[in-house]
BAMI-414009 format. One line per field, with one value per residue (C-alpha): residue number from 1; residue in three letters; x, y, z. Coordinates in steps of 0.25 Angstrom, whole numbers, m for minus. Each point is the difference from the previous one (the first is absolute). Layout:
resi (NUM; ...);
resn (Ala; ...);
c1 (X; ...);
c2 (Y; ...);
c3 (Z; ...);
This chain:
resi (1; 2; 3; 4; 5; 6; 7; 8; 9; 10; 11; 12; 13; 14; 15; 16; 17; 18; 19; 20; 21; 22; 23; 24; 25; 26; 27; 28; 29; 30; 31; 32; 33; 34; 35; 36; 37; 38; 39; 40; 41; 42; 43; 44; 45; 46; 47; 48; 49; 50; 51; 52; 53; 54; 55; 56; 57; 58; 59; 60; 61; 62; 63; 64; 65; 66; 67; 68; 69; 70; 71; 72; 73; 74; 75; 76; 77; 78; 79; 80; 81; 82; 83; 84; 85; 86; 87; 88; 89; 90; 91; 92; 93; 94; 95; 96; 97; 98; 99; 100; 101; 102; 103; 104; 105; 106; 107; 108; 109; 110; 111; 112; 113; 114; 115; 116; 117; 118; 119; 120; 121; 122; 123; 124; 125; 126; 127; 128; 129; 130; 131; 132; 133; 134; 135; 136; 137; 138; 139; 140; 141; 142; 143; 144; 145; 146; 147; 148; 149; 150; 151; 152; 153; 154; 155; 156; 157; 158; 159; 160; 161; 162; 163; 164; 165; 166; 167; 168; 169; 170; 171; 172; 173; 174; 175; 176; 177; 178; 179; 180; 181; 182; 183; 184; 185; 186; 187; 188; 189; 190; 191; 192; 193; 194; 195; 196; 197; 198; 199; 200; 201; 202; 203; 204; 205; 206; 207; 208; 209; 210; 211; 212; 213; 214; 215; 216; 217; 218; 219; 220; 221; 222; 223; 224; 225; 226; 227; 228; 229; 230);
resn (Unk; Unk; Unk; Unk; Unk; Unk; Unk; Unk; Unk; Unk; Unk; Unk; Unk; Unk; Unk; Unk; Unk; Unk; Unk; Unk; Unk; Unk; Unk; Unk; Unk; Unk; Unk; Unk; Unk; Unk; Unk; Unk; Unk; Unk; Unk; Unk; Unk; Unk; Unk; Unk; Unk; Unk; Unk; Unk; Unk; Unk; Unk; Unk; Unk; Unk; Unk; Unk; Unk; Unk; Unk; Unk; Unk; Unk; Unk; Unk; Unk; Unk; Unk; Unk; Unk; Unk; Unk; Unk; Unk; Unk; Unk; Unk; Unk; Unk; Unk; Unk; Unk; Unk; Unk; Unk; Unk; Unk; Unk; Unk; Unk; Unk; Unk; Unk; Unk; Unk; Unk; Unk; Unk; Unk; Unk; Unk; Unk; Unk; Unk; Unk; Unk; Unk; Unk; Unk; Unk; Unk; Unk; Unk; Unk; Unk; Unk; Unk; Unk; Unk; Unk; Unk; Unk; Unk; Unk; Unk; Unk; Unk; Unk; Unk; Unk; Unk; Unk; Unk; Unk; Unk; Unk; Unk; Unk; Unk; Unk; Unk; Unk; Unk; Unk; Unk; Unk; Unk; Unk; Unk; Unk; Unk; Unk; Unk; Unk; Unk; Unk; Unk; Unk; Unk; Unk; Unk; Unk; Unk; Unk; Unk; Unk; Unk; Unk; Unk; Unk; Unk; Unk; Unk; Unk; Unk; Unk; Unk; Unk; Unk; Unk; Unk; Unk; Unk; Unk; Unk; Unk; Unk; Unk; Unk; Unk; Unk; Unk; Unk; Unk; Unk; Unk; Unk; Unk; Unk; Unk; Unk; Unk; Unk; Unk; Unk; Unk; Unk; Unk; Unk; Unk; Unk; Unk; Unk; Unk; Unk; Unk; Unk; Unk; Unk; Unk; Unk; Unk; Unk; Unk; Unk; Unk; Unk; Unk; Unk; Unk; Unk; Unk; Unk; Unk; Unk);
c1 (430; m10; m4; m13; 1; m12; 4; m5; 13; 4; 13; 6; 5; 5; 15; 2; m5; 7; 16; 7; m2; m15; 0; 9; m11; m11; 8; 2; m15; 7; m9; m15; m5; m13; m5; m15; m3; m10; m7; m4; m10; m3; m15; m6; 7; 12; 2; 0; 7; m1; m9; m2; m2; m11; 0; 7; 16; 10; 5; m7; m2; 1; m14; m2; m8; 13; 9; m12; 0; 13; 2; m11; 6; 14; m7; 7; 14; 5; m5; 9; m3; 12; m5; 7; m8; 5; 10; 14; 7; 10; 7; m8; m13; 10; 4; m13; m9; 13; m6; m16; 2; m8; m1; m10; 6; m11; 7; m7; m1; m6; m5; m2; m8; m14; 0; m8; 11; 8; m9; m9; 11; 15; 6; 13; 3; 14; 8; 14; 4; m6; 0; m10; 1; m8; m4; 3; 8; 11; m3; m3; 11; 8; m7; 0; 16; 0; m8; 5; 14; m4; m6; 9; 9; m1; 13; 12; 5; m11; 9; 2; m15; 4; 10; m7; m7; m10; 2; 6; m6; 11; 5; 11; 16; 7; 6; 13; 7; 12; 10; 5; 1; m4; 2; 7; m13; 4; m9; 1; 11; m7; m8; 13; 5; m5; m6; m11; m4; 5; m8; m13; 2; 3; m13; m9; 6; m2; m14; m4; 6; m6; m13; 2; 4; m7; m15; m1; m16; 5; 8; m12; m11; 7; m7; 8; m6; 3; m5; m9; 6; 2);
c2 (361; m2; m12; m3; m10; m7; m8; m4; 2; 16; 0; m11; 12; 8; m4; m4; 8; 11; m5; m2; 4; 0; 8; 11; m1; 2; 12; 7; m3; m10; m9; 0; m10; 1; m10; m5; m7; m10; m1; 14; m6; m12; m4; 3; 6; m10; 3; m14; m3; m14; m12; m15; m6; m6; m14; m1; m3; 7; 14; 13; 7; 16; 5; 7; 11; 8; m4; 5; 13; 3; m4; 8; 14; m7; m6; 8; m4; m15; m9; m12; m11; m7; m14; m15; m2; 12; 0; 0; 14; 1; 12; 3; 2; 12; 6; 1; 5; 12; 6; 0; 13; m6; m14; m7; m11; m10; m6; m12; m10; m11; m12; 8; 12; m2; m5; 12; 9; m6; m1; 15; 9; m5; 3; m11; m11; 0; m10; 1; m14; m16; 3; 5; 13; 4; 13; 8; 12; m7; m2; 15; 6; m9; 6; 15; m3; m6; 9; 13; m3; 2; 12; 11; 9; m11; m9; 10; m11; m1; m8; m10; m5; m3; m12; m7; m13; m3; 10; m10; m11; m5; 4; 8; m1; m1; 13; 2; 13; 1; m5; m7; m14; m1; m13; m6; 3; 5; 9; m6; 5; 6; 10; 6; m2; 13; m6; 7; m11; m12; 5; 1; m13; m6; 6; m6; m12; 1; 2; m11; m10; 5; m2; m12; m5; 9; 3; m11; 5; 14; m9; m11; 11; 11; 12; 11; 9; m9; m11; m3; 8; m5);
c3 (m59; 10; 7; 8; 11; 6; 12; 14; 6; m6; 12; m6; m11; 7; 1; m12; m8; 9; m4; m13; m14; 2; 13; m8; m13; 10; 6; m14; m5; m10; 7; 8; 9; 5; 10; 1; 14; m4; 13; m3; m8; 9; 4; 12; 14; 1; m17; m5; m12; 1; 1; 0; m14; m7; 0; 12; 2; 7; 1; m4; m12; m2; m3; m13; 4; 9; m13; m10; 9; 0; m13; m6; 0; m5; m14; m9; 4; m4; 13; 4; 9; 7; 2; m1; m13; m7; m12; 5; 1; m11; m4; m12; 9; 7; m12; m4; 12; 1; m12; 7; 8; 11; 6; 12; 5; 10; 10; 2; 13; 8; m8; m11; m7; m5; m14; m4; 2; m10; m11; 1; 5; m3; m12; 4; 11; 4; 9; 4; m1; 3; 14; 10; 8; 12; m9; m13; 7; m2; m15; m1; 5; m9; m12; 6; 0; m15; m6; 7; m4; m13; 1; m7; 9; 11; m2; m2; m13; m8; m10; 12; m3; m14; 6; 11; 2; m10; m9; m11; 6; 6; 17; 0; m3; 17; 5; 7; 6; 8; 6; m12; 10; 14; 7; m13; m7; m13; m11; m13; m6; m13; 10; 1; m13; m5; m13; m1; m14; 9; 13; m8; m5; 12; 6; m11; 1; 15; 0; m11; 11; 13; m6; m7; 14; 10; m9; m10; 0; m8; m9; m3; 0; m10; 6; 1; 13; 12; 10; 12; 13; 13);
């Protein structure tokens, strides 16, 4: 799986994408991150990106010709936007660009992205939730994480994918491990019944609940896949 990351601010990848399960998919090739500095493509000596916008109001607006640049040579991959106006990020979306091979993600920032942009070269606009951030990086990580977790050979369970979140539409069943009780804190006793029938029941039955009280949405909507991420 390859990901193509066009950002003003490259260094802000470097740690995360340097720990964890993406760090160890990066290291065995499971995994490739390229990242493209933006101002590479800037305009003039100080390599503008940005500029005031058209009828006037406040902020600045990335210019398309530096995205159009580095976007050009990156058209036959699948091109997403990270904006506030995107469609919300749902587990379905990750599930579905792990099986492209190769994915640009454009970090937008400022007041916003020219227009043009998101009409002529991205195939998809993506945001992470109804709240604003000062940029997309942080949206692109969290899809490089999503995404690269799915990636065969990545997470040492693959059958642990099968039962999370959002899988069935519904959040997932609580965990417990040990000690049995801690501060008079006990695990419910059919965890340690050893009924295996009785367990599995308990866990759908768990997970019907949480959502009905926890994520009414995925209950209302019916979709199976997931939910805005935050």
């Amino acid at each position: 799986m390859r990901f193509s990351v066009i950002t003003i601010f490259p260094e802000y990848f470097e740690s995360p994408l340097s720990v964890g399960i993406v760090g160890r998919a990066i290291d065995r090739g499971l995994v490739e991150v390229d990242l493209v500095d933006l101002r590479r493509y800037g305009k003039g000596p100080h390599r503008q990106v940005d500029d005031a916008p058209f009828g006037g109001g406040p902020g600045m607006v990335m210019m398309i010709e530096p995205l159009a640049a580095a976007l050009d040579p990156l058209a036959d991959t699948h091109r997403i936007l990270f904006a506030p106006a995107g469609r919300p990020l749902r587990q379905e979306m990750l599930d579905r660009w792990a099986g492209m091979g190769h994915v640009t993600l454009v970090c937008g920032r400022y007041e916003g992205v020219d227009e043009r942009v998101a009409e002529h070269l991205i195939d998809e606009e993506v945001s992470l939730g109804d709240f604003v951030l000062a940029g997309g990086e942080v949206a692109a990580l969290a899809v490089i994480e999503g995404v690269a977790r799915l990636v065969p050979g990545v997470v040492g369970n693959p059958e642990s994918l099968l039962h999370e979140s959002f899988r069935r539409g519904e959040i997932e069943e609580p965990h417990y491990t040990r000690p049995a009780e801690f501060r008079g804190w006990k695990v419910p006793d059919v965890l340690l019944s050893g009924d295996h029938a009785r367990i599995a029941a308990w866990r759908a039955e768990q997970r019907r609940r949480r959502t009905r009280e926890r994520r009414p949405d995925l209950v209302d909507d019916g979709e199976d896949g997931g939910t805005p991420t935050s």
